[in-house]
N, CA, C and O atoms as a MOPAC input file, in Angstrom:
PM7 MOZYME 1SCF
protein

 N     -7.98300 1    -6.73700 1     0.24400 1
 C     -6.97600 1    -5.95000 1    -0.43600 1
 C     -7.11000 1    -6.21200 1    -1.93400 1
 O     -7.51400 1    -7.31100 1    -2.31400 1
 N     -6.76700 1    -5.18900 1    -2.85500 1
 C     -7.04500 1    -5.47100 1    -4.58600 1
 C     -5.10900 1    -4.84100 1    -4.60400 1
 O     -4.37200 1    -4.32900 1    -3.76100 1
 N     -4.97400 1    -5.21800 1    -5.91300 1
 C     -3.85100 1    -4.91700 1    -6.22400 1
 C     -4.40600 1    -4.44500 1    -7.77400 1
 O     -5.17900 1    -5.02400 1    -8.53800 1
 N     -3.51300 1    -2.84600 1    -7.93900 1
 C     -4.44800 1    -2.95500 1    -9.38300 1
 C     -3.45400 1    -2.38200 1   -10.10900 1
 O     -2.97800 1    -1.29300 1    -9.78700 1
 N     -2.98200 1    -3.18600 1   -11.33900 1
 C     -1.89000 1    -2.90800 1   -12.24100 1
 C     -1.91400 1    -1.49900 1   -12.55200 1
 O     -2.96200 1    -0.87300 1   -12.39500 1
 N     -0.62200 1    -0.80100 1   -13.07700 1
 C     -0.71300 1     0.27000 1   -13.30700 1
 C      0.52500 1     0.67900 1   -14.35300 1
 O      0.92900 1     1.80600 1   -14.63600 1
 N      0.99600 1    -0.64400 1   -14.83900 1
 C      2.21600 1    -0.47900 1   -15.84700 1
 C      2.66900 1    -1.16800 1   -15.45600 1
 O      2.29200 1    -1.80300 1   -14.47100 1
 N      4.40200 1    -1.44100 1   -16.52800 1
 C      5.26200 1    -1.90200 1   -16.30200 1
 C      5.71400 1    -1.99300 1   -14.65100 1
 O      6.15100 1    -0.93800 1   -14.19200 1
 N      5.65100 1    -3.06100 1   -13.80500 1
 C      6.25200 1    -2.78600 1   -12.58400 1
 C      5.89000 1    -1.45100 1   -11.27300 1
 O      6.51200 1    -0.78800 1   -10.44300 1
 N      4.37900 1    -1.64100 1   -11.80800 1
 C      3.99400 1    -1.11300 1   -10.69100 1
 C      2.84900 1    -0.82900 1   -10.68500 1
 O      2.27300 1    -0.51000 1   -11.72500 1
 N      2.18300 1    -0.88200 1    -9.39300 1
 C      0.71400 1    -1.37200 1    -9.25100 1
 C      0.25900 1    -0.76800 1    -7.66000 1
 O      0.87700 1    -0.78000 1    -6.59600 1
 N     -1.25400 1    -0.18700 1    -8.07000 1
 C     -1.57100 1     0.76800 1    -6.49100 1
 C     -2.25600 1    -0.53100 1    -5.50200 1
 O     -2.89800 1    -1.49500 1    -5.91900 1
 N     -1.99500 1    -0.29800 1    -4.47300 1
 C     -2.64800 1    -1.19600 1    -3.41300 1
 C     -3.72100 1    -0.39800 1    -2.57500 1
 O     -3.78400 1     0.76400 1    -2.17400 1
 N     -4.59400 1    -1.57800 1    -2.47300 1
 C     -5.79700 1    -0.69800 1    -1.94300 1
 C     -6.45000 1    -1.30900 1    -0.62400 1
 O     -7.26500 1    -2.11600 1    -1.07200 1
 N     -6.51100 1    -1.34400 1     0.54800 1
 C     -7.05700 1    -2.28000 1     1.64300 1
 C     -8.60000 1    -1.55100 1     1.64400 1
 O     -8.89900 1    -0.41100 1     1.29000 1
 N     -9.41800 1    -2.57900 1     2.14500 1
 C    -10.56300 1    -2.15700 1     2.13200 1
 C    -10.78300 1    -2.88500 1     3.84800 1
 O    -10.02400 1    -3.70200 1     4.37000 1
 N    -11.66200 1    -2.47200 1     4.27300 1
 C    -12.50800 1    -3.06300 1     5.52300 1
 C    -11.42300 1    -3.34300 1     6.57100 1
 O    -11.43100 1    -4.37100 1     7.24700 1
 N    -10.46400 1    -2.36000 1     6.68200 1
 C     -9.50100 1    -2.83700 1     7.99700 1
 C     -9.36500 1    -1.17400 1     8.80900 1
 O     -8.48600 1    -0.33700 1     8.60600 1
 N    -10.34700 1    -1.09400 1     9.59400 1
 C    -10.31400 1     0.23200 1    10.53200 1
 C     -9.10300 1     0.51700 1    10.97400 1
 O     -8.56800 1    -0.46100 1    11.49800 1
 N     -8.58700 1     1.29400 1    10.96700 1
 C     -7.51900 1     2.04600 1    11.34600 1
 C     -7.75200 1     2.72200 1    12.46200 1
 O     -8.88600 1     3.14100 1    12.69500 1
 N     -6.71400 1     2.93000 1    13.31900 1
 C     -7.15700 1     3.85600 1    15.16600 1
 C     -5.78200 1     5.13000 1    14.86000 1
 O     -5.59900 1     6.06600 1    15.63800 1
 N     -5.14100 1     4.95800 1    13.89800 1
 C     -4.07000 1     6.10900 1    13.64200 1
 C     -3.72900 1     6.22500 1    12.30900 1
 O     -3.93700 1     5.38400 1    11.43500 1
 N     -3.08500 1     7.52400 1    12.16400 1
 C     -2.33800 1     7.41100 1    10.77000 1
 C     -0.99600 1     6.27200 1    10.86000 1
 O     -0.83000 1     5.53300 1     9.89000 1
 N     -0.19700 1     6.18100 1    11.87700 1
 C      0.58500 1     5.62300 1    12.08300 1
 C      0.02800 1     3.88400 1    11.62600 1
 O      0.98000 1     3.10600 1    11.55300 1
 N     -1.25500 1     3.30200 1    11.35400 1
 C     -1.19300 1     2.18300 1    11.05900 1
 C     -1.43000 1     2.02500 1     9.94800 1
 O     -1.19800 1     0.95800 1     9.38100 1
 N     -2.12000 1     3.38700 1     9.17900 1
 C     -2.01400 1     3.38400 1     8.09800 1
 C     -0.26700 1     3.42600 1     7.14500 1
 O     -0.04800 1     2.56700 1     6.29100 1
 N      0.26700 1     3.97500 1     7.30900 1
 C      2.03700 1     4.20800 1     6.98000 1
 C      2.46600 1     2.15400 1     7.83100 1
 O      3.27500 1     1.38700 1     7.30900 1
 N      2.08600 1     2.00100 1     8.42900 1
 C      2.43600 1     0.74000 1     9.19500 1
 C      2.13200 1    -0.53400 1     7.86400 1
 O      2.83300 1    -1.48800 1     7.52900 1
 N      0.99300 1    -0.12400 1     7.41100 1
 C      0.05700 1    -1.37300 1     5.81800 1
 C      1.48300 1    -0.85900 1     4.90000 1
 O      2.31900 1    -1.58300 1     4.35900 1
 N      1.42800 1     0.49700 1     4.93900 1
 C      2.65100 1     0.64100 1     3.54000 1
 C      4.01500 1     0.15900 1     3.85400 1
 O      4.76300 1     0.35700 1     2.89700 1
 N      4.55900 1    -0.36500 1     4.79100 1
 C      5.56100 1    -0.75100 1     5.20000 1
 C      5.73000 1    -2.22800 1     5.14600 1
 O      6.67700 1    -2.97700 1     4.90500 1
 N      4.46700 1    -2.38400 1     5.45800 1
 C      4.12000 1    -4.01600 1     5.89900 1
 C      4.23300 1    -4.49600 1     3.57600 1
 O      4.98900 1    -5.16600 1     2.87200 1
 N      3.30200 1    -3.85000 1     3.39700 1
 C      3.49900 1    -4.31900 1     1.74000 1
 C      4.96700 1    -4.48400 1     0.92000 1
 O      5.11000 1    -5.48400 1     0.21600 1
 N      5.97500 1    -3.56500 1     1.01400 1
 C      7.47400 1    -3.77700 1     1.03800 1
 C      7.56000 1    -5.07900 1     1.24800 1
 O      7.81700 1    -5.56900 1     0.14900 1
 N      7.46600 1    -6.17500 1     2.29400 1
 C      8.20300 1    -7.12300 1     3.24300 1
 C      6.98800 1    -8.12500 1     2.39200 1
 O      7.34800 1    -9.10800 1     1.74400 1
 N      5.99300 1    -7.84600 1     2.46900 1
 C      4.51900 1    -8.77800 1     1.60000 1
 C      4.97100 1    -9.04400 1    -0.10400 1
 O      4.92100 1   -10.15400 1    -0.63400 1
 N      5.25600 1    -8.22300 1    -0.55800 1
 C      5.28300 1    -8.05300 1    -2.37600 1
 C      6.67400 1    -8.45800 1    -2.79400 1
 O      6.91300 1    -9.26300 1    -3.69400 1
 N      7.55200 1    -7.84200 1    -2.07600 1
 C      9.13000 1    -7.53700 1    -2.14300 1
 C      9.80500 1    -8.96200 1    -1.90600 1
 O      9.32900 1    -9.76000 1    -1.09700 1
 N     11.15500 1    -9.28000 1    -2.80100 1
 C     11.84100 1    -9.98100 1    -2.53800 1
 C     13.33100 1    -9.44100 1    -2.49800 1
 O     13.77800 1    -8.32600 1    -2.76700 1
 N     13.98600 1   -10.67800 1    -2.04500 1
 C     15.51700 1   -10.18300 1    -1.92800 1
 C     15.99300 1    -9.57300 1    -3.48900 1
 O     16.69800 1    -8.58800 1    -3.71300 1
 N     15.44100 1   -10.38400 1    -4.33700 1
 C     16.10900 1   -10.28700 1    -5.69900 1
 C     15.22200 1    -9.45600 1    -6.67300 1
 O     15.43700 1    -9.27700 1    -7.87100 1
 N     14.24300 1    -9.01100 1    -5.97200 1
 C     13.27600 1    -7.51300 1    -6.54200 1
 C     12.40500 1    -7.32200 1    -5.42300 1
 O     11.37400 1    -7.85600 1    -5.01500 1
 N     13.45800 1    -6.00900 1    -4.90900 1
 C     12.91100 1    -5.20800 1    -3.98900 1
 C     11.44700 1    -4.54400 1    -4.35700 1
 O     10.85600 1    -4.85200 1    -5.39200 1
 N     10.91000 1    -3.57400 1    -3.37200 1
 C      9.65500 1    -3.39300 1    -3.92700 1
 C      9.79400 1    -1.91200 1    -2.55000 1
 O     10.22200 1    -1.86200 1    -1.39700 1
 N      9.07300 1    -0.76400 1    -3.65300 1
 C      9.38500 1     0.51200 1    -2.98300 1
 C      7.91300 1     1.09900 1    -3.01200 1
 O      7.17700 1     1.22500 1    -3.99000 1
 N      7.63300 1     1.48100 1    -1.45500 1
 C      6.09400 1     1.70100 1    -1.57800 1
 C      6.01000 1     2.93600 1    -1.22600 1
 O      6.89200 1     3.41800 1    -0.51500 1
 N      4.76300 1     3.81000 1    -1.72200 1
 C      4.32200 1     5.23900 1    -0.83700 1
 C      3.12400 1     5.07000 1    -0.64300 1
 O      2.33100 1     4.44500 1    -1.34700 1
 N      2.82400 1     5.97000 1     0.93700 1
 C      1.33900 1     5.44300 1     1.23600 1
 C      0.44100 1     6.85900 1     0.57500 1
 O      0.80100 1     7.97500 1     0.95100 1
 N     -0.47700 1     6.75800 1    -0.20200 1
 C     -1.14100 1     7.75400 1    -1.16000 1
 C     -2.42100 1     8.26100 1    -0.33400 1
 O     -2.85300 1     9.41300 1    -0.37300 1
 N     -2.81300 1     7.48700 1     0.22000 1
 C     -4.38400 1     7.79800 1     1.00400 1
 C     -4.60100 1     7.13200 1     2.39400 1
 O     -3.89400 1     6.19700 1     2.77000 1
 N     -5.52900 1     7.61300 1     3.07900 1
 C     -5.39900 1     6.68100 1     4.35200 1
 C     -7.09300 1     7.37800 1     4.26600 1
 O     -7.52900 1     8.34700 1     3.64500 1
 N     -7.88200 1     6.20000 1     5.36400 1
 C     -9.53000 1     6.87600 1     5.46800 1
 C     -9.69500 1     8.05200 1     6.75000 1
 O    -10.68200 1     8.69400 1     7.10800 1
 N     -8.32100 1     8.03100 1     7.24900 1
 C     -8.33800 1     8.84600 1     8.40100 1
 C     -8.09800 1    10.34000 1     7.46700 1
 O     -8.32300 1    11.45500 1     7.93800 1
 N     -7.75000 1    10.16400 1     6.48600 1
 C     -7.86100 1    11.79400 1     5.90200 1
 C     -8.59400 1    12.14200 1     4.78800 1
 O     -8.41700 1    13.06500 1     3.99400 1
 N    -10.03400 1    10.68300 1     4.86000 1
 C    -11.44500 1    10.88200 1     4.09500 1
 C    -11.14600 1    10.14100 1     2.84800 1
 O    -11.71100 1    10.62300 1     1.86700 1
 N    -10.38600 1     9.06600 1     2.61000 1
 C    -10.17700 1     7.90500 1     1.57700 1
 C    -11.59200 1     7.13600 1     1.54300 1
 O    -12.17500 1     6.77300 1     2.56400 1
 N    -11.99600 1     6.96500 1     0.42200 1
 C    -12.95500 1     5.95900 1     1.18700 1
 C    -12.68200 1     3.95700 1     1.07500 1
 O    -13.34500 1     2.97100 1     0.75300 1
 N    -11.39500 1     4.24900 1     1.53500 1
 C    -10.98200 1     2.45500 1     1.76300 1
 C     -9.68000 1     2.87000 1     2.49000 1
 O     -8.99000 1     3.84900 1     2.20300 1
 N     -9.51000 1     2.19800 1     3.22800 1
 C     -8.59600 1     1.78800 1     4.46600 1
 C     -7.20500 1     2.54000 1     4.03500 1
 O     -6.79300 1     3.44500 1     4.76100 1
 N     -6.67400 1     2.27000 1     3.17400 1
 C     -5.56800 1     2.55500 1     2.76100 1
 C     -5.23300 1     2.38100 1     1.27500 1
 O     -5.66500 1     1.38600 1     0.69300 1
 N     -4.37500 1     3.42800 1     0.52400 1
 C     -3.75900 1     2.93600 1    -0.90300 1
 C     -2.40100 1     3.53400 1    -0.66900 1
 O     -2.12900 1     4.58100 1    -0.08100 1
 N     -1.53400 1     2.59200 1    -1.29400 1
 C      0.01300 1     2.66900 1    -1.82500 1
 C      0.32300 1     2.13500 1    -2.85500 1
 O      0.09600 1     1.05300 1    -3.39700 1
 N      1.20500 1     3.55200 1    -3.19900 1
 C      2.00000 1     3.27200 1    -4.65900 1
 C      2.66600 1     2.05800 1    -4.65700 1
 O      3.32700 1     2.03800 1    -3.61900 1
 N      2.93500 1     0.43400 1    -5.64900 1
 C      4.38900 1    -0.17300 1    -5.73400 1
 C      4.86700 1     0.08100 1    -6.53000 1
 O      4.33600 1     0.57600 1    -7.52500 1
 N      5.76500 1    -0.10300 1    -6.42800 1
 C      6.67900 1     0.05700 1    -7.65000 1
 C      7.88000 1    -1.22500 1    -7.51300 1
 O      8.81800 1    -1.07900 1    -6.73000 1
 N      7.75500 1    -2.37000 1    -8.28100 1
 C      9.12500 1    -3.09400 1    -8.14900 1
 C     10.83200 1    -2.81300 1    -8.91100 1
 O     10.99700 1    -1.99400 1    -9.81500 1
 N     11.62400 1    -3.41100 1    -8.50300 1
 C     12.65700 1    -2.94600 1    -9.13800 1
 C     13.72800 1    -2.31200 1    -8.51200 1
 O     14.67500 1    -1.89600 1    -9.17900 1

């Protein structure tokens, strides 16, 4: 996984080399990053941007955004 700054409080996530068998596990990484990045006292709000199941070429990317 890379994490790659993108401003003030927020940064795209990118998984590489983790095959996916659905879209559903892709949206599953963007959910999972919330609970990974996120704390009680700065939440962390993710969208999933790409998945390789709809020709990404890496596993998955999501927007963060903290705050």
């Amino acid at each position: 996984m890379e994490l790659l700054p993108e401003g003030e409080g927020r940064a795209v996530a990118r998984i590489h080399d983790f095959p996916p068998t659905s879209p559903a596990l892709c949206q599953a990484n963007c959910a999972a990053l919330s609970g990974l990045l996120g704390t009680e006292r700065q939440p962390v709000r993710t969208e999933q941007l790409a998945c390789v199941l709809d020709g990404a070429p890496f596993t998955a990317s999501t927007a963060v955004t903290w705050g």
